[in-house]
C-alpha positions, 0 to 999 in steps of 0.5 A: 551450049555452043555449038563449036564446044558441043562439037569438041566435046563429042570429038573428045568421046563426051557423053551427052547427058540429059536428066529427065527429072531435072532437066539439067543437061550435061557433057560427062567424061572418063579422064582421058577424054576430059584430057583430050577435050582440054587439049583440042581446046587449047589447040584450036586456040592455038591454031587460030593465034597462029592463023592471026600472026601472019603465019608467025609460029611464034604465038603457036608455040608460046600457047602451047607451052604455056599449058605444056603441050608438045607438039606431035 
């Protein structure tokens, strides 16, 4: 997994999972936290347009409206 999404994952309380029989490895999450890991994802996503456009919010805003997030 990537390493920056593995560390998203566990800001957002993602329990790591590792099943002995299969082998699989997985992140599982309780709602509110799949919620909160979907949100750091669009944020950084955000942040990094931003981050881009010369300190142009415009971009900022234009990603988080397009997945209905208001700012804080």
């Amino acid at each position: 997994m990537n390493e920056r999404i593995k560390q998203l994952a566990e800001q957002a309380d993602g329990v790591f999972i590792h099943k002995l029989i299969t082998g699989a490895k997985q992140y599982t999450f309780l709602e509110k936290d799949l919620e909160k890991f979907a949100l750091l994802i669009v944020q950084k996503c955000a942040d990094i347009g931003q981050q881009y456009a010369d300190g142009n919010y415009e971009v900022y805003n234009q990603i988080l409206e397009h997945f209905g997030i208001e700012e804080e």
